[in-house]
C-alpha positions in Angstrom: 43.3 60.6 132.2 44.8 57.7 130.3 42.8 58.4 127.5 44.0 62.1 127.1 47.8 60.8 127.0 46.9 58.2 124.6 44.9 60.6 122.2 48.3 63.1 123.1 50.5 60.3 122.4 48.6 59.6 119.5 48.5 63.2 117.8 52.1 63.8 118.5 53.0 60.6 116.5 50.6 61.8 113.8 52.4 65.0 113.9 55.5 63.8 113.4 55.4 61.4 111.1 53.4 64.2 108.8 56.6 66.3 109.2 58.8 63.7 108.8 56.9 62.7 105.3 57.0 67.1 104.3 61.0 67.3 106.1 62.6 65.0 103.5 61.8 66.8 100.4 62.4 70.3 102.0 65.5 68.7 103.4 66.8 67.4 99.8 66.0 71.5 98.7 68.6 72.6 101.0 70.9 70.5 99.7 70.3 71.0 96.3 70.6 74.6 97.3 73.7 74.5 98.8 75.4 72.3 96.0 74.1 75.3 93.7 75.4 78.1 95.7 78.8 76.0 96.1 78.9 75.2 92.3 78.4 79.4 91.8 81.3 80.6 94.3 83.9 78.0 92.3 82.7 79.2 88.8 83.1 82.7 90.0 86.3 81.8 91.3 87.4 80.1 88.2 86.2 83.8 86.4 88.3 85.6 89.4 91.6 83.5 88.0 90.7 83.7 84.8 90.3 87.5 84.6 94.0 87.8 86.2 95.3 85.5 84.1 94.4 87.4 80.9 95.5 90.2 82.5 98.8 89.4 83.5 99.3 87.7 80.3 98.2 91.4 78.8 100.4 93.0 80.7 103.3 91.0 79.8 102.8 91.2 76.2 102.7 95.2 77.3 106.1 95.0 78.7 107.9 93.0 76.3 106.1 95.7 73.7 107.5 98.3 75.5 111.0 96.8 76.0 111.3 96.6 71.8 110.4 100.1 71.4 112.2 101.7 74.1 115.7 99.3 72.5 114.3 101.0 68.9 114.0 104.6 70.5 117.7 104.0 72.2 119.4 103.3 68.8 117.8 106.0 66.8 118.4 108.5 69.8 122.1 107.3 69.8 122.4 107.4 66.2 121.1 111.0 65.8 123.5 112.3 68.5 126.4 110.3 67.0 125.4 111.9 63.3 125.4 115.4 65.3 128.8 114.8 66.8 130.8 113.3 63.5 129.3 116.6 61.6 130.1 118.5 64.3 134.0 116.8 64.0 133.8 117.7 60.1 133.1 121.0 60.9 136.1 121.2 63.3 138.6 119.9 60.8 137.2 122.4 58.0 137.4 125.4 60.2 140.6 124.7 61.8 142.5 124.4 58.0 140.9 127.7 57.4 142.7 128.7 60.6 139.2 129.5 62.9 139.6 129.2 66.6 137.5 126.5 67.5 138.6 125.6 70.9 134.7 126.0 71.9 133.7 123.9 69.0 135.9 121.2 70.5 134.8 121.8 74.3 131.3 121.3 73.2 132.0 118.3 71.0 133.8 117.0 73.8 130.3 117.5 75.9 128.0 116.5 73.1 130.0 112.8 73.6 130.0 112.5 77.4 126.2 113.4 77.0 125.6 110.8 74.3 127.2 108.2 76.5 125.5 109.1 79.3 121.9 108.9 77.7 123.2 105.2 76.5 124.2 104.5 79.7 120.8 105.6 81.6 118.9 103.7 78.7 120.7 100.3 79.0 119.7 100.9 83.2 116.0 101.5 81.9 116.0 98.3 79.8 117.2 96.3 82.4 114.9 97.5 85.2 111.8 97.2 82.7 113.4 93.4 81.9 113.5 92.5 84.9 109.9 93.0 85.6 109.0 90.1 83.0 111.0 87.9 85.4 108.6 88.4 87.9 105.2 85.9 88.4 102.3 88.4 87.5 100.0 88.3 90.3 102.2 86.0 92.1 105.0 88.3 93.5 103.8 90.1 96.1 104.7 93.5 94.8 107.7 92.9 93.2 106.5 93.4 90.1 105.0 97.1 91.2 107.9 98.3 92.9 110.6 97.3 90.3 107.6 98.6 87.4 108.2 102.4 89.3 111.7 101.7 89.4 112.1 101.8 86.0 109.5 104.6 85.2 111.6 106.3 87.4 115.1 105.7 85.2 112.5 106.8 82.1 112.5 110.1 83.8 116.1 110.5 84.1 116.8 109.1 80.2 114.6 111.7 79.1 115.9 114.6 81.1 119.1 113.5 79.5 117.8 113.4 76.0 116.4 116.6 76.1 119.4 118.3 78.2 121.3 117.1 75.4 119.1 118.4 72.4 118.8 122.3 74.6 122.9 121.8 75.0 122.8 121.4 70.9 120.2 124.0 70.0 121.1 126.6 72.5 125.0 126.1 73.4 126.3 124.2 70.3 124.7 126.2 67.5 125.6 129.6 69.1 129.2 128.9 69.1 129.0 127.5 65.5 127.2 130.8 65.0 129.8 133.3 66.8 132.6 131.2 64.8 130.8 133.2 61.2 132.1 136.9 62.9 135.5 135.3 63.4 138.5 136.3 61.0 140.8 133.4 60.5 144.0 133.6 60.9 146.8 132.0 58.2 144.9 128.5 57.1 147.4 125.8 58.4 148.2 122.8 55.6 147.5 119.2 56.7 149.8 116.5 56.0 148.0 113.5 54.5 
């Protein structure tokens, strides 16, 4: 019996140390492996960061573009209503020392202004809105930069109701008084003292 523990003893100890010989290369694998599959997840992460990065940069290039055209669009819009309204004051002064009734003329001059302020007024709101979205960390803000975004795509939609309220109110109201003013008969033209 001693001799089967002593051959048992024996294998095991052959047994092990022939693992123990095959184990430490296997064993340097997996760590080999592991530093690979570590070394992947931080370059992906580093691709992750990045990605944003170039995209928030791209998106702020995006708003600032916008910001400069939407400044552009306000001045021209404000300068072609302005034009409308000093022609529309010209044709006022002509008529009235030809002695034409243009009390409507006036009323919708008067209207032409208020709705000329008011589309400056809701334009300088969208500009500020849309600037203060480049204040706001891209990526960084929790939201923020989304929810004040929509809050000033939601003041575009209200700038260009105005601009095109104002436009129908000069094609449709505007030009059909100037219009009914042709069937009018002036009365005595009154002199203007200069």
């Amino acid at each position: 019996m001693l001799k089967k523990i002593t051959v048992t003893v024996a294998a095991c100890a052959t047994i092990f140390a022939t693992l123990t010989v095959f184990a430490a290369p296997a064993q340097e694998t997996v760590e080999a492996r592991r530093t690979e599959i570590s070394q992947k997840r931080e370059d992906a992460k580093a691709t992750v960061t990045e990605k944003r990065d170039e995209k928030c940069e791209s998106l702020t290039k995006k708003v600032e573009l916008t910001l400069t055209r939407f400044s552009n669009n306000k001045d021209r819009h404000i300068a072609t209503y302005t034009k409308i309204s000093e022609k529309v004051k010209d044709i006022n002064t002509r008529l009235k020392d030809k002695g034409y009734d243009i009390s409507k003329l006036q009323a919708d001059e008067q209207t032409l202004n208020e709705k000329i302020k008011k589309i400056g007024a809701d334009y300088a709101l969208f500009i500020e809105k849309l600037d203060k979205t480049k204040g706001l960390a891209c990526g960084q803000s929790n939201g923020e930069f989304k929810t004040a975004l929509q809050d000033a795509q939601a003041e575009l939609k209200i700038v260009r109701e105005d601009i095109l309220a104002t436009r129908l109110f000069y094609q449709t109201t505007m030009r059909a008084d100037i219009q009914s003013l042709k069937q009018q008969t002036p009365t005595a033209p009154t002199k203007t003292t200069k």
